[in-house]
N, C-alpha and C positions, 0 to 999 in steps of 0.2 A: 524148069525149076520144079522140085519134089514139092508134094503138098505136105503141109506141116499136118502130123495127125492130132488128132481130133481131142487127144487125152493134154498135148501140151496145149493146146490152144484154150483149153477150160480152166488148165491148171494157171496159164497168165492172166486171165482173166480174174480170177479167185486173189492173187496177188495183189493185183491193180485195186481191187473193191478193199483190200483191208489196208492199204497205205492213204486210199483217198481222205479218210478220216482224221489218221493221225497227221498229213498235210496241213489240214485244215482248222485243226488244231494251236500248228504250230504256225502259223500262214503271218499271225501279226508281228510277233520274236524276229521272223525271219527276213520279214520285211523292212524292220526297224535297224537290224543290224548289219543290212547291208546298204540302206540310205545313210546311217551314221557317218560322220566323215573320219578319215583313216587320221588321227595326229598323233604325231611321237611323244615320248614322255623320257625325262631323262633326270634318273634318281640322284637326289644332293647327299652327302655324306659326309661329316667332318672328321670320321677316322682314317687312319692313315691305312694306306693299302695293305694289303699283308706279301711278303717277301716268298718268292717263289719258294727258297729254301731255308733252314734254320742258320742264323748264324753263330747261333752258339755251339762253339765246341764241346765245350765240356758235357754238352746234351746228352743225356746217359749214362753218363758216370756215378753213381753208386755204390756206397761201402755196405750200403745193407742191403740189395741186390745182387752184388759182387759183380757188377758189374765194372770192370778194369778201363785203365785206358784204351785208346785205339793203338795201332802197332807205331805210327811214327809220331804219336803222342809223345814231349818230354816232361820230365815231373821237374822241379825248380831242386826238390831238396833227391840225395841220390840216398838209394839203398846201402850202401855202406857206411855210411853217414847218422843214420836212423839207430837212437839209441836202444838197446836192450834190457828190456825189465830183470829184474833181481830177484829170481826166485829160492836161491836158498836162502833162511833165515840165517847161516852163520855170517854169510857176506853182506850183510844189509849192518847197516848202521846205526847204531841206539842213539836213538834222543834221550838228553838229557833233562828229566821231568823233575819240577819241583815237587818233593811231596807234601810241604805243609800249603799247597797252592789252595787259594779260597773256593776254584772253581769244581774240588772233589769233594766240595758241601753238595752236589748235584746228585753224588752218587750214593748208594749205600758204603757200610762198612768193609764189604770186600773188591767195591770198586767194580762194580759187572754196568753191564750198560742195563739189566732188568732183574728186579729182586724176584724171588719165585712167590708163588701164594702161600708157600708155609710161612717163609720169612716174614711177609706183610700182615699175617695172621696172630703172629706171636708178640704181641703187647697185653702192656696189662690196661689196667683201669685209668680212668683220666684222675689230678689230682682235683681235690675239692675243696669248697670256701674255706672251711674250719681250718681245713692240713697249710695252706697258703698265708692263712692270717696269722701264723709265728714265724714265715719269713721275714727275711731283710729285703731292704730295696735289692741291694746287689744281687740278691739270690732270685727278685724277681723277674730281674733286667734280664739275666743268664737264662732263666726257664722259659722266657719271652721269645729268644731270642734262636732258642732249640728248637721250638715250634715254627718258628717262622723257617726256619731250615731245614726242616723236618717236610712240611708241608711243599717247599721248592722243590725238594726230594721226590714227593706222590707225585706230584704235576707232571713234573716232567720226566717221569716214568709211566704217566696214561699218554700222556702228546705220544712217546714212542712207540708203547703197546698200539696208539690206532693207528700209527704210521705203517709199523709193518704188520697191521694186523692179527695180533699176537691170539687175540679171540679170548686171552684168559686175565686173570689176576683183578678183573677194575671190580668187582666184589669185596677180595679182602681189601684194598685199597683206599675204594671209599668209606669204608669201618675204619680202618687206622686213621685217617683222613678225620672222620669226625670227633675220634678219640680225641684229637690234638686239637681240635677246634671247641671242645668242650674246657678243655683245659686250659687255653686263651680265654675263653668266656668266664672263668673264675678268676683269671689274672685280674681281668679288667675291673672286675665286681670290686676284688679286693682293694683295687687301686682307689675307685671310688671312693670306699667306705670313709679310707684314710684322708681321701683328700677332705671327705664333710668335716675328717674328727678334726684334722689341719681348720679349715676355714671355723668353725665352734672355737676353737681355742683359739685364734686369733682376734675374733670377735671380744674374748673375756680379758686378753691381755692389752684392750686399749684402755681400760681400766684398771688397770692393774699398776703400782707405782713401782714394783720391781723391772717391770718390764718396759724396754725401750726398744721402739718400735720405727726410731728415726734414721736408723742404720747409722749413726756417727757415733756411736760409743759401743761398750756394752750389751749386749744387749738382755743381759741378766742380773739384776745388783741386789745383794740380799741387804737386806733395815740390819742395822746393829744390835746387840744385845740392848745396850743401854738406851737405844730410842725405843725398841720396842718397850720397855719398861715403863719409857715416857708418856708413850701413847695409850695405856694400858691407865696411867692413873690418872691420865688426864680422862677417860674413859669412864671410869669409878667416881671422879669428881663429877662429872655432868649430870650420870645417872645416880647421884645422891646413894650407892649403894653402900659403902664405906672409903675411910681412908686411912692412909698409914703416918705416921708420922714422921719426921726427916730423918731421926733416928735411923727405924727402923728400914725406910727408903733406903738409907744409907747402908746398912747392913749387909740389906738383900741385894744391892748391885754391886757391891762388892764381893759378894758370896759368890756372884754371876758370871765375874768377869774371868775370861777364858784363862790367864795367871794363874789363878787359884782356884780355879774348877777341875776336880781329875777329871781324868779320861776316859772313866767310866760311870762316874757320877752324877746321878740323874740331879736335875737343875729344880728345884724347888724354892718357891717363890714364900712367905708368911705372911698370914696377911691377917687383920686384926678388926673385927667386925665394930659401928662404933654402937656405941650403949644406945 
């Protein structure tokens, strides 16, 4: 047998001394886990296995992929069958649109689906208290009711403007916008007013003997010539001012009475102060 030289014999050795260590190190780990006893372990799982292979067919098919069917793929509806869109406008078919329809309150006056910013720019000034307070109801029900149309109008020309983005016009928009809402706000004012001077005057007419407030009659009835006369001297008799005599009583409501009164003739009463 060859003698092993002398360079590998140091060089095993040098080996030997630097594994001794990390042995000894690991001496308790190694020990423990080969005393351990070997037990099986066997995983619970309440999902259902998975299938070698997909069984969906349709798996892959995609119109925005373009991905098509497979080759002995059938489709239910067939290619011939499959209707064709209508691209000329002479061969397409007009709808018949109402044009006094409620729902072209939505649009402007030329009927676009967006007014431009000149257009939404060009009004004038809102109306004010003063100009409002010689309307009629009817006329204020009407200007009411412009606005309120008017404004359906804005709205739903910014819904669309942020739908597709439009990036322009909600400037002049919101200005015309508030035009109209200033001009509602003087409606309202006016309404008001009318309603105090309404409620004041109905206040004065429960007191009032012309006035009948019971809804079953009338509910305006003017005093007679000759009552008022009555109450007039019964009036002069209480407060000791003067009085007339029967005579002259007699004269004057005869003078009075609407037979013998022209038609342009101012009504003058005589009256005779006493000594």
């Amino acid at each position: 047998m060859a003698a092993l030289p002398i360079f590998r014999i140091s060089r095993r050795n040098c080996i030997l001394s630097q594994i001794d260590p990390v042995l000894s190190f690991l001496a308790p780990s190694l020990q423990s886990s080969r005393s351990a006893p070997q037990t099986s372990v066997s995983r619970f799982s309440t999902s259902s296995p998975q299938w070698a292979r997909d069984n969906n067919r349709n798996r892959g098919v995609s119109a925005l992929r373009r991905t098509g069917p497979r080759r002995r793929q059938t489709l239910s509806v067939k290619k011939e069958d499959l209707p064709l869109p209508v691209l000329s406008p002479e061969s397409k078919t007009k709808v018949e649109v109402d044009e006094d329809h409620g729902l072209w309150g939505f649009f402007n006056k030329e009927r676009r689906l967006l007014a431009t910013p000149e257009e939404d720019l060009a009004h004038g000034r809102a109306w004010t208290v003063q100009e409002l307070r010689h309307k009629s109801w009817d006329d204020l029900h009407s200007l009411w009711w412009i606005c309120v149309k008017e404004r359906n109008r804005i709205a739903t020309e910014k819904r669309e403007r942020h739908r597709i983005r439009a990036g322009y016009g909600d400037f002049e928009a919101d200005d015309r916008d508030q035009t109209v809402r200033t001009t509602q706000r003087a409606i309202r004012h006016v309404l008001t007013e009318r309603w105090y001077a309404w409620e004041e005057a109905r206040k004065v007419a429960r007191h009032d003997e012309k006035v009948d407030l019971t809804g079953q009659g009338p509910a305006y009835t003017p005093l007679n010539i000759k009552d008022q006369f009555e109450v007039e001297e019964l009036t002069e008799k209480d407060t000791g001012v003067g009085a007339e005599s029967a005579e002259e009583v007699t004269q004057s409501q005869d003078r009075a009475r609407p037979g013998r009164m022209g038609r342009n003739e101012p009504m003058v009463v005589s009256s005779a102060s006493a000594a």
